[in-house]
C-alpha positions in Angstrom: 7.7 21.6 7.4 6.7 18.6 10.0 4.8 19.1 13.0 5.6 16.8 15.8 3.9 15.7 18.6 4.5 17.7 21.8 7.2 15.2 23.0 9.5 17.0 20.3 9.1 13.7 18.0 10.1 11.4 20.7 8.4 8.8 22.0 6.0 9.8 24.8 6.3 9.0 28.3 3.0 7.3 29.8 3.2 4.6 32.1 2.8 1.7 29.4 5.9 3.2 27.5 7.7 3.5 30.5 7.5 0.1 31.9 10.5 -2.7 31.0 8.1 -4.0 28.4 8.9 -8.0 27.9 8.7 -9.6 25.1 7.1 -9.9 22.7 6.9 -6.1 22.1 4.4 -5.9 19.4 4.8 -1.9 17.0 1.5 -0.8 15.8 2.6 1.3 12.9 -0.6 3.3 11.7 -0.3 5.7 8.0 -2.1 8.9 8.0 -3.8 11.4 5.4 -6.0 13.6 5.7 -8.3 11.3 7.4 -10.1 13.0 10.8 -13.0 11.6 10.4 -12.2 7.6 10.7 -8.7 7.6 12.5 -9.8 8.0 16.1 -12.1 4.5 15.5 -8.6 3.0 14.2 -6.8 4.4 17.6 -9.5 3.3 20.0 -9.4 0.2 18.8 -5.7 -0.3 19.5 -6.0 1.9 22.6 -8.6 -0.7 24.3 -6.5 -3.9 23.9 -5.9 -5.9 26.5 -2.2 -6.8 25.8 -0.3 -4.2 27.0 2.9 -5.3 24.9 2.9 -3.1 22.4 3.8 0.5 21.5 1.8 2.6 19.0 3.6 4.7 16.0 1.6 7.4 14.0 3.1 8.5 10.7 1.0 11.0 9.2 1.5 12.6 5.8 1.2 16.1 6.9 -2.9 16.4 7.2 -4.6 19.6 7.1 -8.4 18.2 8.0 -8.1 18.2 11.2 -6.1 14.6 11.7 -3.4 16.4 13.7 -5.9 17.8 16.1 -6.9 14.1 17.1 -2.9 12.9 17.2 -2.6 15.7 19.8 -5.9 14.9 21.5 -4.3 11.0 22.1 -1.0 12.1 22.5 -0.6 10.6 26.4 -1.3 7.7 24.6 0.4 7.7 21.6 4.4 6.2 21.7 5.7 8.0 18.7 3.8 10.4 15.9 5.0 13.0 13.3 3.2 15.1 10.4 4.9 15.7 7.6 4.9 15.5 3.5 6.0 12.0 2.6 5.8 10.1 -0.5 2.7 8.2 0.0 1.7 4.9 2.5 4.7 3.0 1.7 7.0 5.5 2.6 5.3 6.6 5.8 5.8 2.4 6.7 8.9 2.4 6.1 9.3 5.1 8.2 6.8 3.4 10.8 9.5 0.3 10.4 12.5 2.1 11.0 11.3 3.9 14.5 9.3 0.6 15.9 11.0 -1.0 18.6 9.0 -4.2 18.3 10.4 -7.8 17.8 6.9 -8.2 15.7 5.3 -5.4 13.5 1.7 -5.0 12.5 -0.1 -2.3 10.0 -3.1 -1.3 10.4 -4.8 1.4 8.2 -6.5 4.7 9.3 -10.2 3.6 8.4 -9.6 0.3 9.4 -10.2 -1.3 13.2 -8.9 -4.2 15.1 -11.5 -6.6 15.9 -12.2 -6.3 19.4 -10.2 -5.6 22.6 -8.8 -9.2 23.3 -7.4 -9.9 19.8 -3.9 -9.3 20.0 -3.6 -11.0 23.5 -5.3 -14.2 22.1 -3.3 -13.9 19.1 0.1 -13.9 21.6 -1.1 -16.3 23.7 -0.3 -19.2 20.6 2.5 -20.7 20.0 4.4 -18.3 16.8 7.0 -20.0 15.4 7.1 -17.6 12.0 8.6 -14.9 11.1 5.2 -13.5 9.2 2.0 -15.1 11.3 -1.1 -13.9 9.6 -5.1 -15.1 9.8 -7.9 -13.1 8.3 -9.8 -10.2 8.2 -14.1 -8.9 8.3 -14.7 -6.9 5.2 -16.7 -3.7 5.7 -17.7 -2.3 2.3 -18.2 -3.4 -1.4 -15.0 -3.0 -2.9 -13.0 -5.6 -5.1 -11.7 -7.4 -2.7 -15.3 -9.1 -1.9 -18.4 -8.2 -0.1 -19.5 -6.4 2.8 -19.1 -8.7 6.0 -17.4 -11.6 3.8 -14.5 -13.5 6.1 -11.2 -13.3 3.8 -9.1 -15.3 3.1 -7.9 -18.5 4.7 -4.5 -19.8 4.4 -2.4 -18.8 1.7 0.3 -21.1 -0.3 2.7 -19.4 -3.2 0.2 -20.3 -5.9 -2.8 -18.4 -3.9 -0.5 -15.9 -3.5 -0.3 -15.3 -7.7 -3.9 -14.6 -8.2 -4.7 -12.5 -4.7 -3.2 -11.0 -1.7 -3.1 -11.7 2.0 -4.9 -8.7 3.7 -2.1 -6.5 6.0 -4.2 -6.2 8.4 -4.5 -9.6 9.0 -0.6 -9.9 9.1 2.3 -9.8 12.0 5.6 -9.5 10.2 8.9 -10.6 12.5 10.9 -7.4 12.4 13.7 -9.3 10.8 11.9 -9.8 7.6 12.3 -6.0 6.8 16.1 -6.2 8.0 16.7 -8.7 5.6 14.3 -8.2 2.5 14.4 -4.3 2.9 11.3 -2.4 3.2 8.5 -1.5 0.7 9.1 -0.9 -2.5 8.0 2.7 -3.4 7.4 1.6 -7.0 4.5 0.2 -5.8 2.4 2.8 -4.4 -0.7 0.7 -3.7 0.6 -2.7 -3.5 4.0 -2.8 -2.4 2.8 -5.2 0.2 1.8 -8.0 -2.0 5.4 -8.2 -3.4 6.5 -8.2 0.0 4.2 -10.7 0.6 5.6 -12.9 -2.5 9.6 -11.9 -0.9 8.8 -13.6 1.9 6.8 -16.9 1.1 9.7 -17.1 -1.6 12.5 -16.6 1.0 10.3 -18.2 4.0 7.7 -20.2 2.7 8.1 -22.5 5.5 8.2 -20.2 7.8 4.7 -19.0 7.6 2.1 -19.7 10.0 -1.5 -19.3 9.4 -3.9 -18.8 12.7 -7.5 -19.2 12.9 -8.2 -15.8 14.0 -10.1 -12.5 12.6 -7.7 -9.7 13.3 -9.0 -6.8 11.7 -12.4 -5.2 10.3 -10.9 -3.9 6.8 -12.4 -1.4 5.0 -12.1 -2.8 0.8 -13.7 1.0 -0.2 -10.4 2.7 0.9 -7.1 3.9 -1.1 -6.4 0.4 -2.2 -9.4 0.4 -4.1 -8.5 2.9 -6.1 -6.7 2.8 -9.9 -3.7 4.9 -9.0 -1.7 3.9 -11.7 0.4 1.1 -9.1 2.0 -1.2 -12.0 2.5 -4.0 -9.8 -0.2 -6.0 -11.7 1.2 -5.7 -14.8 4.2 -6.5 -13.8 3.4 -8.9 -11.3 4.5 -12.3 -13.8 8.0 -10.8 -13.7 8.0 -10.4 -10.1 6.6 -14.1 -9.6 8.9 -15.0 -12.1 12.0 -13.7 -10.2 10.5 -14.3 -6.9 9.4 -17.9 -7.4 10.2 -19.3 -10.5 9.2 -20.2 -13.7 6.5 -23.1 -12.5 4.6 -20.5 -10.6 5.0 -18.1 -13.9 3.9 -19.9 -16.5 0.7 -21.1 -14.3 0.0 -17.4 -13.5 0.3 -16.7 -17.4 -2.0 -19.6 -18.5 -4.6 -18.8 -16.2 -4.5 -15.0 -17.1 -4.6 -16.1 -21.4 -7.9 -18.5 -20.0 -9.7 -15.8 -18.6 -8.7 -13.2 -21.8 -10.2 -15.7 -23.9 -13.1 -16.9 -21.6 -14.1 -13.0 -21.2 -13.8 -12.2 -24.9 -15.7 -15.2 -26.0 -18.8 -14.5 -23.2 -18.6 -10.5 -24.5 -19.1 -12.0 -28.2 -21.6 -13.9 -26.8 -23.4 -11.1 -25.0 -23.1 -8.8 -28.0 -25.0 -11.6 -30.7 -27.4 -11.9 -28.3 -28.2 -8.3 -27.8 -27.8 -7.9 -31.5 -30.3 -10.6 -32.3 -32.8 -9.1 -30.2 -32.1 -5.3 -30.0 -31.2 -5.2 -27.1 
């Protein structure tokens, strides 16, 4: 059972919608669960930017907190939204991919926030000549991606991108990427970005563009944080393997026996010492 959005699942009709948009059109393709309490910071900040190319696409995963009530509340202003059981973030992004009009996508997630009304117009404003543009992102929270109000993460090469991911909210993809690499893989229901991520710098690593520019405020305490049994990073060699190569491969494996051994050896370490002293 999905519950639509009073335009019937189309996309709504206010002025911005309405206008012969010209390029770029940027598609602001937002995931939703059960998540009332942050997603209307997440909308206002898209809502209040200045660039007015863009068109906004709500796929939420059939909420029962009270989410839907604030989709309706902000439904003049959003494009396109639905409710309705999916099979997780991924798929609702794919489904966010397959609606959006946009020559350029971007993903932001429900409790996160873009970083202030004039980012995506200084952000269009440079010269893009990649298909996946990306810059960084403000971390809010203590998670394991770093600490609270830490800048990540700088340009990214194919080795970087073996050891840690680049942020998706700090990422515009060209729609063409997904047309040819095809969308998220639902395997991964956590990370399926990062191999996306690894597709593309494999397939376009040229074609990459890094910009000096916060995009986001991301929130590292969210569903990405959480073990959900995503196997991506155990099988993340044979993705890099198949993706990039054996060079990139064997340097991911070496580093990951290093810090086996280096972490064994400093827990024996720990352990004599506590032993020695009864600890």
């Amino acid at each position: 059972m999905s519950l639509l959005s009073k335009t019937g699942g189309k996309r709504a009709t206010h002025p911005e919608a309405a206008e012969t948009l010209a390029p770029p059109l940027v598609s602001i393709v937002l995931a939703s669960f059960n998540c009332r309490k942050v997603i209307e910071n997440a909308l206002r900040s898209v809502f209040e930017q200045s660039f007015g190319h863009k068109e906004i696409i709500v796929i939420d995963g059939g909420s029962t907190d009270g989410t839907v009530n604030v989709l309706e509340k902000h439904d003049h202003l959003i494009d396109y939204w639905i409710s309705e059981n999916d099979e997780g973030i991924y798929h609702a992004l794919n489904k966010g991919v397959s609606l959006a009009r946009g020559e350029w996508l971007y993903f932001l997630g429900a409790d996160d926030y873009l970083n202030d009304p004039g980012v995506l117009e200084r952000i269009f404003k440079r010269q893009l000549n990649a298909k996946l543009v990306y810059g960084d992102v403000i971390l809010s929270g203590n998670g394991p991606v770093g600490r609270d109000g830490i800048v990540y993460d700088g340009a990214f090469s194919k080795l970087k991108l073996c050891y840690q991911n680049i942020c998706q909210q700090a990422i515009l993809y060209h729609k063409s990427l997904f047309e040819e690499l095809g969308g998220f893989n639902l395997n991964y229901p956590i990370l399926a970005d990062r191999e996306f991520n690894i597709k593309v710098f494999a397939n376009y690593g040229e074609n990459t563009q890094y910009i000096d520019e916060i995009f986001a405020v991301y929130n590292t305490e969210g569903i990405s944080s959480i073990d959900n049994g995503d196997n991506l990073e155990s099988e993340l060699p044979q993705i890099v393997l198949r993706e990039l190569g054996f060079r990139y491969y064997a340097h991911l494996k070496l580093r990951r026996a290093y810090f086996y051994i280096n972490g064994k050896f400093q827990f024996h370490i720990v352990k004599r010492f506590k032993s020695m002293f009864k600890l």
